[in-house]
N, C-alpha and C positions, 0 to 999 in steps of 0.2 A: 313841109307838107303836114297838115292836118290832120290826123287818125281819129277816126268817129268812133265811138263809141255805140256798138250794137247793141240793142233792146233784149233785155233776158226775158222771158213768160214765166209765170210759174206755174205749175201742171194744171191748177184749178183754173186759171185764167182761160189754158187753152183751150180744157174739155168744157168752159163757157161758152165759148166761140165755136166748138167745134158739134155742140149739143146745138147753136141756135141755126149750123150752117144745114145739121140735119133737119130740125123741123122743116123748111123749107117756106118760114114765112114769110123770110127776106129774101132778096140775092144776094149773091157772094160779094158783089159790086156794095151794095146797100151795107152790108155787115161788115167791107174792110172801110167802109165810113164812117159808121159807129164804130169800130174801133179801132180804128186808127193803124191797119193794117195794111199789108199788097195782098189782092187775091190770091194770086199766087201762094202766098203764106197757107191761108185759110184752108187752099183745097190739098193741101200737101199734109197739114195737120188731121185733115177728115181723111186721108189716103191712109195716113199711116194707124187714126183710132182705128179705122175699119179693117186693117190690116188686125191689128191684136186685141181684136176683141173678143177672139176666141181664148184668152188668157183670163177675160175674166170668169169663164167656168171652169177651167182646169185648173184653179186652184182648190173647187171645192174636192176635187181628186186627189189633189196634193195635200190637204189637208188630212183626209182620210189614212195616205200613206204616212204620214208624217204621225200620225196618232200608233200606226202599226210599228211605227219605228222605236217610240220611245214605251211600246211596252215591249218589246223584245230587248231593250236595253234595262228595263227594271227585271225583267226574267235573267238577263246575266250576271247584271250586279247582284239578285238575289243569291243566284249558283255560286259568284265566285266569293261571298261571305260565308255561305254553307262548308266551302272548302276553305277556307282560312279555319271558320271554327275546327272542322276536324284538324287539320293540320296542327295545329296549336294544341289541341287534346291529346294527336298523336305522339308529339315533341314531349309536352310530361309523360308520359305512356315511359318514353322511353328513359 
């Protein structure tokens, strides 16, 4: 037997196809002829953009937290040098 080798995409390729199946100036029929695809394909591809495209706002949210996070970790590393220093002051002290 035979084993075919399946067609990889790559993410840009899709959200091509998957931007032109939104405009709606072809049909789906029309667009898997241009490229060389099954409908099927195409409208599973616009299922699943339309599905996570609320991801691409909630990263401007993730972002914000992500900016929170690493100034609270320069606030700790500051605290825990402040305490080495004294530590170290303390140890000659003694």
């Amino acid at each position: 037997m035979n084993k075919t080798n399946r067609r990889k995409f790559s993410a840009e390729f899709t959200t091509k196809v998957v931007i032109d199946a939104l405009k709606e100036r072809n049909t789906i029929e029309e667009l898997a002829k241009k490229y060389e695809l099954h409908p099927v394909q195409i409208s599973q591809w616009k299922a699943t953009f339309l599905e996570n495209a609320t991801l691409a706002f909630e990263n401007e949210k993730k972002t914000g937290s992500a900016q929170n996070k690493e100034k609270e970790m320069e606030k700790l590393y500051e605290h825990t040098g402040r305490q080495k220093v004294e530590i170290d002051w303390l140890k000659k002290k003694l």
